[in-house]
Backbone as a chain_set.jsonl record, in Angstrom:
{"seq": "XXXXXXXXXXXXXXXXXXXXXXXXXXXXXXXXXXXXXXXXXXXXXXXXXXXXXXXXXXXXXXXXXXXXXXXXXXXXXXXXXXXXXXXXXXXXXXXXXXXXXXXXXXXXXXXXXXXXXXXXXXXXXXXXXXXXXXX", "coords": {"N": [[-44.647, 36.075, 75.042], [-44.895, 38.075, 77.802], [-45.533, 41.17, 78.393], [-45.236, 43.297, 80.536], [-47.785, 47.059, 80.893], [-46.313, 49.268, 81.335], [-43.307, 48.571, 80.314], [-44.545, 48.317, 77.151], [-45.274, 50.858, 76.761], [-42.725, 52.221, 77.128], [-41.614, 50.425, 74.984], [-42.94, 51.092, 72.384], [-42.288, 53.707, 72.213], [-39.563, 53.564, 71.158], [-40.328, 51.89, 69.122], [-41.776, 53.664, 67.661], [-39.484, 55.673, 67.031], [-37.576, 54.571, 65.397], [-39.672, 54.097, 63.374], [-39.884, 56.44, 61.776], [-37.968, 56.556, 60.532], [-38.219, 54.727, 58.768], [-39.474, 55.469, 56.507], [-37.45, 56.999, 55.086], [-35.917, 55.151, 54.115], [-36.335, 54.451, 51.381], [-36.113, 56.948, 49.924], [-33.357, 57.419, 50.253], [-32.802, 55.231, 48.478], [-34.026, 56.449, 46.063], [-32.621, 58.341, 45.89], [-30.1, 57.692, 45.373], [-30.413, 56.57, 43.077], [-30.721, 59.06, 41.234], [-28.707, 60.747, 41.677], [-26.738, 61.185, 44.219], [-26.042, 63.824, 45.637], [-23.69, 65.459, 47.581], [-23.108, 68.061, 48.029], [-25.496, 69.442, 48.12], [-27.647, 68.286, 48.797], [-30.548, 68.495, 49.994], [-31.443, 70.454, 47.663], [-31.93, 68.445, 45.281], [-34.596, 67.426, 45.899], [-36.662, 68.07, 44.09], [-35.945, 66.529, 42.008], [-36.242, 63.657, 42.597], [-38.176, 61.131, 42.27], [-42.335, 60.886, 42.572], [-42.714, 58.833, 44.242], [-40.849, 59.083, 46.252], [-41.193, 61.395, 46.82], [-43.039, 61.551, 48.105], [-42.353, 59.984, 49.862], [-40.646, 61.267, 51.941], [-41.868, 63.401, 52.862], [-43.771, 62.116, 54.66], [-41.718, 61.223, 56.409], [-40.98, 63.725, 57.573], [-43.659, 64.392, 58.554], [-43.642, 61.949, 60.667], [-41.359, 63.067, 62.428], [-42.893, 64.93, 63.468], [-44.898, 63.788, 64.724], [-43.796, 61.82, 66.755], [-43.322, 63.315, 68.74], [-45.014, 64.76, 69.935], [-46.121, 62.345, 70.36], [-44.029, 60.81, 71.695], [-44.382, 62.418, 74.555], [-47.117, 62.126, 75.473], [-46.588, 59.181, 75.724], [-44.711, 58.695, 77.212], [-45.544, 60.344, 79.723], [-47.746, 58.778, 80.227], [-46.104, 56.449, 81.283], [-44.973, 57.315, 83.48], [-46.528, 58.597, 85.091], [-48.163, 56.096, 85.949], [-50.032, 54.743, 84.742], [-51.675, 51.699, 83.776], [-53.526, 50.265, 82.244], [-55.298, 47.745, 80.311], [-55.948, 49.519, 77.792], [-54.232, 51.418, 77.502], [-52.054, 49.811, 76.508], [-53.084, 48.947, 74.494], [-53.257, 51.501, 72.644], [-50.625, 52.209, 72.515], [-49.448, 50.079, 70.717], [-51.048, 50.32, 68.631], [-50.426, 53.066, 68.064], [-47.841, 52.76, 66.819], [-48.718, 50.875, 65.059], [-50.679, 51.957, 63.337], [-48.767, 54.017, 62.234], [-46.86, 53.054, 60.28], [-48.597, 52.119, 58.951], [-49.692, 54.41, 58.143], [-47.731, 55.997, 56.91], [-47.061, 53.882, 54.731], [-49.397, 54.496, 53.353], [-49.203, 56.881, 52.747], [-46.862, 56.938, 50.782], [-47.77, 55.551, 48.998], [-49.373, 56.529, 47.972], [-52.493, 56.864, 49.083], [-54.364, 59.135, 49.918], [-57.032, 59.58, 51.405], [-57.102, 57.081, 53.079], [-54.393, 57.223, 54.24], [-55.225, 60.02, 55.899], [-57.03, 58.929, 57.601], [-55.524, 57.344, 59.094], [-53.708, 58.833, 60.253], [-55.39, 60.291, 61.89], [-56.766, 58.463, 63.549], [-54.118, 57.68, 65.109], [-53.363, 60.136, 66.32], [-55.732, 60.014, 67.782], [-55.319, 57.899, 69.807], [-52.603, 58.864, 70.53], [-53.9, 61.19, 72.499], [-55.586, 59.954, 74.008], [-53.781, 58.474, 75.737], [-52.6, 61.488, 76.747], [-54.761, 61.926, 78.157], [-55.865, 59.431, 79.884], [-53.344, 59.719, 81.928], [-53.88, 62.165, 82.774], [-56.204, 61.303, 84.496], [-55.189, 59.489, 85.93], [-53.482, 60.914, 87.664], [-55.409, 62.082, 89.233]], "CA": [[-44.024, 37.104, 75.858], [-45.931, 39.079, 78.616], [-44.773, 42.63, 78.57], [-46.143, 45.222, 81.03], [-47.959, 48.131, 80.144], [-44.734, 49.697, 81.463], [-43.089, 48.315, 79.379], [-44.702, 48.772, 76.175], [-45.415, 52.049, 76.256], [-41.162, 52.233, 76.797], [-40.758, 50.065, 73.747], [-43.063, 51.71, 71.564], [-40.902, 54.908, 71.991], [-38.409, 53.216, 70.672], [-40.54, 51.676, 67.913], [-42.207, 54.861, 66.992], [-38.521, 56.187, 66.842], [-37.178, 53.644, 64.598], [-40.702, 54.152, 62.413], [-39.621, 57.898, 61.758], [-37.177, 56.348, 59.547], [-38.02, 53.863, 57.738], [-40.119, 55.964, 54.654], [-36.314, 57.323, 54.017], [-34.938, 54.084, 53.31], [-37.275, 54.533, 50.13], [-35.651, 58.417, 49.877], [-31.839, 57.079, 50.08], [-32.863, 55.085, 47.459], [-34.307, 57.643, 44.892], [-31.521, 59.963, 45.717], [-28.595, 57.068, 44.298], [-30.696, 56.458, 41.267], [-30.979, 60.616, 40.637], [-27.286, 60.639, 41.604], [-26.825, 61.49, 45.546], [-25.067, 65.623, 45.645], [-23.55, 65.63, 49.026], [-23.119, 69.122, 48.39], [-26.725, 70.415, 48.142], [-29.129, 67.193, 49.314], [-32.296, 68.823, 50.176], [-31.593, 71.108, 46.391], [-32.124, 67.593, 44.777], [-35.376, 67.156, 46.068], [-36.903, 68.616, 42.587], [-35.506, 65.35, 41.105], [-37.111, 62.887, 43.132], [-39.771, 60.537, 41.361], [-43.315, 60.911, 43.478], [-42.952, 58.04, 45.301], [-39.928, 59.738, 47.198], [-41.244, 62.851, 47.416], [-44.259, 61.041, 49.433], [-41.758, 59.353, 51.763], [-39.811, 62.401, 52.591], [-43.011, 64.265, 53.857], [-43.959, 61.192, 55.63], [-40.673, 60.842, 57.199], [-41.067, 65.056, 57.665], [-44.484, 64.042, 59.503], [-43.168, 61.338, 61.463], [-40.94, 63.68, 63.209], [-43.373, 65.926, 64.128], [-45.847, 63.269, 65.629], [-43.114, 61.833, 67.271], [-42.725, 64.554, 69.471], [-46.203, 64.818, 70.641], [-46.297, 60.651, 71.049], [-43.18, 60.26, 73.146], [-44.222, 62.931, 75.446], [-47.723, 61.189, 76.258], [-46.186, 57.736, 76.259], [-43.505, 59.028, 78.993], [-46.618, 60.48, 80.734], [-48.565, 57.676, 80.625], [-45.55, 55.874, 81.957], [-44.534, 57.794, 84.633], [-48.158, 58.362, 86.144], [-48.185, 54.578, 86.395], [-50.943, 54.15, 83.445], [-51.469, 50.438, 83.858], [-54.585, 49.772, 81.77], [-55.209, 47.126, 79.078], [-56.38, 51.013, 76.638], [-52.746, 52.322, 77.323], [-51.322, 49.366, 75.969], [-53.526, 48.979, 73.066], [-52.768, 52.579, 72.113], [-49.318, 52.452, 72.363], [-49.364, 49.062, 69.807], [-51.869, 51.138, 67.915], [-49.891, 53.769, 67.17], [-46.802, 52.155, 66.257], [-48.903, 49.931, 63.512], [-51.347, 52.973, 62.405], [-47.73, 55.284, 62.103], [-46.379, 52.323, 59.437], [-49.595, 51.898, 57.654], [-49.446, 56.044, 57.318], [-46.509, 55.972, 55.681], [-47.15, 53.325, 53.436], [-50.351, 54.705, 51.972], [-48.371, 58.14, 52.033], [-46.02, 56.795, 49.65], [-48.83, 54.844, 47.678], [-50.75, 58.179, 47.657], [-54.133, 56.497, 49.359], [-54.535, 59.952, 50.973], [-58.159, 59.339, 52.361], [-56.227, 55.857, 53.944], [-53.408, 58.442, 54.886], [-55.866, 60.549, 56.812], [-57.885, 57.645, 58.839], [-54.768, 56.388, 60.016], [-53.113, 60.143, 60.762], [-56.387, 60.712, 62.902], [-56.766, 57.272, 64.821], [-52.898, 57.737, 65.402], [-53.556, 61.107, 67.142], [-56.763, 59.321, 69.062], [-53.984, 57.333, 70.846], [-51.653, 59.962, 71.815], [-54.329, 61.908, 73.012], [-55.957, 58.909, 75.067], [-52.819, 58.193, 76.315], [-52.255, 62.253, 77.637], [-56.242, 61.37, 78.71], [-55.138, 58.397, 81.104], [-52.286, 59.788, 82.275], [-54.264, 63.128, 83.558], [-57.409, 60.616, 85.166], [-54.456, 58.881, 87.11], [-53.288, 61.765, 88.903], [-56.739, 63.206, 89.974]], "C": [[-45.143, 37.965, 76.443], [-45.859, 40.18, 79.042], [-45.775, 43.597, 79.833], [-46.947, 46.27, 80.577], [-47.074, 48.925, 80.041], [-44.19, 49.818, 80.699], [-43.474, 48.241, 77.76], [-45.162, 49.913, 75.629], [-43.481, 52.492, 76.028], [-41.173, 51.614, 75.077], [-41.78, 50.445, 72.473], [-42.848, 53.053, 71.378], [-39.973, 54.734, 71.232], [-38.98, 52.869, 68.808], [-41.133, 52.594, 66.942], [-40.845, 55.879, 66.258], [-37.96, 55.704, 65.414], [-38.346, 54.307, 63.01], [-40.408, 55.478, 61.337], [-38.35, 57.368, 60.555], [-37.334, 55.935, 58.515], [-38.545, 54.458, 55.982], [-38.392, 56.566, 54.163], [-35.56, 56.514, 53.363], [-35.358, 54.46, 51.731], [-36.479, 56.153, 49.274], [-33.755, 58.322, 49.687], [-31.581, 56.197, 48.651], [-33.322, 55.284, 45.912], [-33.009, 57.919, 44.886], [-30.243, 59.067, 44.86], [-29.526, 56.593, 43.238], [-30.42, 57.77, 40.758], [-29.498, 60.541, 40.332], [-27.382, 61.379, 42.572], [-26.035, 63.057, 45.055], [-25.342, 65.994, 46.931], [-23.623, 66.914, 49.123], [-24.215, 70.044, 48.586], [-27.761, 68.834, 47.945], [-30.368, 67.546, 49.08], [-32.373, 69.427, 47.928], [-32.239, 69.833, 45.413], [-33.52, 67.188, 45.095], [-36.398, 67.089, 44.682], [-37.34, 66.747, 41.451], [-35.809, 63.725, 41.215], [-37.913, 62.288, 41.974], [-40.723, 60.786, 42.951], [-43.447, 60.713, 44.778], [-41.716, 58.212, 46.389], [-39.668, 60.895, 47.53], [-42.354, 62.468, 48.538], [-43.414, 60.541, 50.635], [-41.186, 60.224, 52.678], [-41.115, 62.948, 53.406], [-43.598, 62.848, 54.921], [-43.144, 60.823, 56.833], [-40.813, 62.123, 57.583], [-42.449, 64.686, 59.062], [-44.27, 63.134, 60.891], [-42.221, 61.667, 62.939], [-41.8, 64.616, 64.162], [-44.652, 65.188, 65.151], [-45.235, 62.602, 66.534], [-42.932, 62.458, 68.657], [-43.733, 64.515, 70.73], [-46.552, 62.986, 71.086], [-45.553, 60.151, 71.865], [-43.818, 61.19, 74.659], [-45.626, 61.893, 76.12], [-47.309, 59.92, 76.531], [-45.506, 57.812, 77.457], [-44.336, 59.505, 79.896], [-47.164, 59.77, 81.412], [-47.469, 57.037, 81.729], [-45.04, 55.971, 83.456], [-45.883, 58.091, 85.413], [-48.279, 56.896, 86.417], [-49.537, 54.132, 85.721], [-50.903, 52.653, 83.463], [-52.6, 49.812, 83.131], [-54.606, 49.185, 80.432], [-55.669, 48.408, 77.544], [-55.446, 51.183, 76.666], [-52.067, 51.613, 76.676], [-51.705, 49.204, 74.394], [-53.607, 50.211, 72.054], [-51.591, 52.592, 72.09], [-49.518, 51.339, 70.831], [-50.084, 49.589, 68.895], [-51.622, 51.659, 67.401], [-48.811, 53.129, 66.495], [-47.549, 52.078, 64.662], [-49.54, 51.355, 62.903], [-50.128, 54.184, 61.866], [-46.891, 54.763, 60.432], [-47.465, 52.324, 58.436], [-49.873, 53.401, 57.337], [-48.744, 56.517, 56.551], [-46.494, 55.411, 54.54], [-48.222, 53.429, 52.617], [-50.394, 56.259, 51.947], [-47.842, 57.89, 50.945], [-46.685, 56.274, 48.305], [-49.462, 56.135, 46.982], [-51.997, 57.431, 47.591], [-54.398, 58.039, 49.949], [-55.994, 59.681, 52.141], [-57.47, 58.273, 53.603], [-55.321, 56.908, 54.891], [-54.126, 59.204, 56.319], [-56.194, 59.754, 57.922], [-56.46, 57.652, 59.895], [-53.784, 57.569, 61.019], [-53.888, 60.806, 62.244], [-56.635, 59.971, 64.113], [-55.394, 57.184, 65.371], [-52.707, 58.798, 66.451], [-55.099, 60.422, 68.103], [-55.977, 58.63, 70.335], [-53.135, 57.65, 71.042], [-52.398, 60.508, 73.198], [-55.38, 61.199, 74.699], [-54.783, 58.338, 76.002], [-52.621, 59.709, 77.566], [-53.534, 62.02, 78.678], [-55.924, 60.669, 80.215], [-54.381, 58.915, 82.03], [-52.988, 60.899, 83.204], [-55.204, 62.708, 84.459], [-56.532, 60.098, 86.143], [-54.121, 59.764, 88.015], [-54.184, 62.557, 89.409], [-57.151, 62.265, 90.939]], "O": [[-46.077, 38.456, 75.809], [-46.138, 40.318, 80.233], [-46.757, 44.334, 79.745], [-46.658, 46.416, 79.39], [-46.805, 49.428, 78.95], [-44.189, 50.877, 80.071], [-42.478, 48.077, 77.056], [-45.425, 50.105, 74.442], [-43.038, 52.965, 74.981], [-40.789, 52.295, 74.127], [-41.34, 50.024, 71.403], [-43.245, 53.568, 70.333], [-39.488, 55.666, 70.591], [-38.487, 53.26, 67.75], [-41.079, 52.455, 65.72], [-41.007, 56.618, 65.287], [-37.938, 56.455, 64.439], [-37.923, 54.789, 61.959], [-40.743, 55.395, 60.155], [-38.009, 58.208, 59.723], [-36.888, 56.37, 57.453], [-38.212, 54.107, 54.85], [-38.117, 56.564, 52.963], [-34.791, 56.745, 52.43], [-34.441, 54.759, 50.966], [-36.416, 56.227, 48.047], [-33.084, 59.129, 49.042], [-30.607, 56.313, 47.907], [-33.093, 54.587, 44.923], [-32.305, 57.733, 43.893], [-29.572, 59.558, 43.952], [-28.867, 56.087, 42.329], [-29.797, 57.732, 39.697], [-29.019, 60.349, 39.214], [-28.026, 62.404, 42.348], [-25.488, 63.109, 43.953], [-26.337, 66.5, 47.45], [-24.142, 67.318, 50.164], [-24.083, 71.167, 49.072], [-28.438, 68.546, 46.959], [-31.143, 67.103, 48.232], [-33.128, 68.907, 47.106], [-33.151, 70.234, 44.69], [-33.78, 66.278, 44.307], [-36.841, 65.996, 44.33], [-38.216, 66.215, 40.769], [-35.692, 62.848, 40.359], [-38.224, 62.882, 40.941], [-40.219, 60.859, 44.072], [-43.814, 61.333, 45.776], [-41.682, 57.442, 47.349], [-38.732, 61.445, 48.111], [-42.468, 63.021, 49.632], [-43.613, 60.613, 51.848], [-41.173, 60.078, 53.9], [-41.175, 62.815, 54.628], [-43.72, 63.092, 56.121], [-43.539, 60.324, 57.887], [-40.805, 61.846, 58.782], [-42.193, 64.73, 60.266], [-44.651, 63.521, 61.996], [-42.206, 61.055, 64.006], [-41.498, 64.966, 65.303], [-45.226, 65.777, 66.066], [-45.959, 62.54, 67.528], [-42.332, 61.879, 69.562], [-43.518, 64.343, 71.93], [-47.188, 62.63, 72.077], [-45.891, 59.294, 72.682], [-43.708, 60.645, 75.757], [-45.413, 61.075, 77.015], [-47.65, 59.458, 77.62], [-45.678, 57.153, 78.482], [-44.041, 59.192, 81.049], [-47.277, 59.756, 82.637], [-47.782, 57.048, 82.919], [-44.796, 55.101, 84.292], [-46.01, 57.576, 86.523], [-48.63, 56.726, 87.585], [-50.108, 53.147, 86.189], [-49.806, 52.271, 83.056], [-52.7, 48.617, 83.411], [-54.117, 49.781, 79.472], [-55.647, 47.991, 76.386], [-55.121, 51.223, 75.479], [-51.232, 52.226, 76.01], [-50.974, 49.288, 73.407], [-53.94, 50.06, 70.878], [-51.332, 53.39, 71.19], [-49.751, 51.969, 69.8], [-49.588, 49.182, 67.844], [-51.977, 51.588, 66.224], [-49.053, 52.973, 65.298], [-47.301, 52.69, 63.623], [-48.906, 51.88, 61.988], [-50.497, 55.14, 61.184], [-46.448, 55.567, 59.611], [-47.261, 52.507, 57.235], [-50.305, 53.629, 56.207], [-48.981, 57.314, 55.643], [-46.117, 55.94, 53.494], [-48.33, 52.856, 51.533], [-51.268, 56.899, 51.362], [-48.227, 58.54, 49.974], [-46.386, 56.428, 47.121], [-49.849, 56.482, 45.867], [-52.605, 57.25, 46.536], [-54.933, 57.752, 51.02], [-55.931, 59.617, 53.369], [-57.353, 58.599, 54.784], [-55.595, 57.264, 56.038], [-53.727, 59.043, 57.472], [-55.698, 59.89, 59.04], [-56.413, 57.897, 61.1], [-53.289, 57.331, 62.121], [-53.419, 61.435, 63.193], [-56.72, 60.397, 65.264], [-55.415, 56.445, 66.355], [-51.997, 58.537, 67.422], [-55.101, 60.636, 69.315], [-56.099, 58.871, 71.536], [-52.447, 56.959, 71.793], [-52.008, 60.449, 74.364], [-55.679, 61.668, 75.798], [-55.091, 57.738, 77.032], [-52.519, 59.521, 78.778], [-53.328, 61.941, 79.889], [-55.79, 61.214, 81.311], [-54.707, 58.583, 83.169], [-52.8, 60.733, 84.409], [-55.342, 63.489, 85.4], [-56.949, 60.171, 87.299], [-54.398, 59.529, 89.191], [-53.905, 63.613, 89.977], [-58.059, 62.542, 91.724]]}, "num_chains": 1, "name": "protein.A"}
């Protein structure tokens, strides 16, 4: 398959979206071992084992890089960013956003970091691009 850059900055929006989830699967399944309490969720946090207190802040992080990664990707996209760098940052982040999570939850933190930092290298190369195209 021969995607666009277009196009994969679109569908890693989507997959960055998706990504933002997945450490809670790990968090849905703490909470029915603890015993789920629809009535006070977050209060249960306490009760957590480790490794689902790491996914929650990961999934907590995820939102917040999120935010700042769709907006350059929709930048990039809409300036008409067409360069084999825009695409390899978009695919970049995606994978470095999955392997953050999963050596969140491991607790690699140093790992954690690298991949938190090269993850923000390719937003920020992305708003980069996006501002070189319209000059």
């Amino acid at each position: 398959m021969n995607l666009s850059v277009s196009a994969i900055l679109l569908y890693s929006i989507v997959a960055a979206a998706i990504s933002v989830y997945l450490p809670f699967l790990l968090v849905a399944y703490a909470r029915a071992k603890v015993g789920y309490n629809t009535s006070a969720p977050r209060a249960m946090f306490d009760q957590l084992p480790y490794y689902a207190k790491r996914a929650t802040w990961a999934h907590q992080n995820g939102f917040e890089t999120f935010m700042i990664y769709s907006a350059a990707a929709l930048m990039a996209y809409v300036t008409g960013v067409s360069s084999p760098l825009a695409a390899n940052c978009a695919i970049a982040f995606v994978v470095l956003r999955l392997l953050f999570s999963l050596f969140y939850i491991i607790n690699i933190p140093i790992a954690r970091s690298l991949m938190f930092g090269l993850g923000s290298l390719c937003t920020y190369t992305l708003f980069g691009l996006s501002l070189i195209k319209i000059q």
